[in-house]
C-alpha angles and dihedrals in degrees: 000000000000127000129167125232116217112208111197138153134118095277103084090184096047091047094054089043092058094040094061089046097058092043086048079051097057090039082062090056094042097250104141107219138162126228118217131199130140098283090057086054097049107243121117092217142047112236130134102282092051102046081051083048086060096044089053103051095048087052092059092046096052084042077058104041106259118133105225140203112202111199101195131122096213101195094202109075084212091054087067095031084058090054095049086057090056098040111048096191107052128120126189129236111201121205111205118212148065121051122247117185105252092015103145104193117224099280079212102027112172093205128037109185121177108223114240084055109216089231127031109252098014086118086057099041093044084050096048090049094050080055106057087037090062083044101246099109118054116243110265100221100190087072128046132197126226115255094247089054086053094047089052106047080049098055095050092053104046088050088059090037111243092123 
């Protein structure tokens, strides 16, 4: 099954940072997929049409089955809200920190992160778990979560609705 993974918050750099974690994250458990952020697109800055450039072509790669981790900030909430409509299966991670001018923050995101993260990889490993979670990511058996990690992954779920 294939999803994308949105990665936005002010902090470009921190976005980016996080995003190729989590693709370096899904290389680990053998799940190709591919991370997209202007420069992979071709483009030297972030505006509209870009940051629609990038929806679209995440779209056509989960169309495609590609799983898919989008590093943009996407200031515009509807920017990101467009792109839901058009891949079903996309959740947000939200990285918490910095302030950009016209940054609107995920009104739902699934994963809130606080950039600095407390412990290296916990974005990635929050995210992976929100995967399998959903469904769209298989469980990993070799590690566990605590039973508060899973409760609250859970709770945050269910009050958006997706459980």
């Amino acid at each position: 099954m294939t999803f994308t993974v949105w990665v936005t918050g002010a902090d470009a750099d921190a976005v980016r940072a996080i995003a190729a974690d989590i693709g370096r994250g899904l290389a680990a458990r053998r799940i190709p997929a591919e991370v997209l952020d202007h420069v992979t697109c071709g483009v030297d800055a972030v505006d509209a049409r870009v940051e629609r450039l990038v929806g679209f072509a995440a779209a056509a790669l989960a169309r495609h089955g590609v799983a898919t981790v989008v590093a943009l900030r996407a200031d515009a909430r509807s920017v990101r809200e467009r792109a839901r409509v058009a891949i079903p299966r996309m959740i947000e991670v939200w990285v918490r920190g910095g302030a950009a001018p016209g940054y609107e923050a995920p009104e739902r995101a699934e994963v809130e992160v606080t950039h600095p993260e407390l412990r290296r990889g916990a974005a990635t490993d929050r995210t992976l778990h929100t995967l399998e979670v959903l469904g769209l990511l298989p469980r990993r058996t070799a590690e566990s979560y605590s039973d508060e990690e899973e409760r609250q992954v859970i709770r945050r779920l269910k009050a958006f609705g997706y459980l």
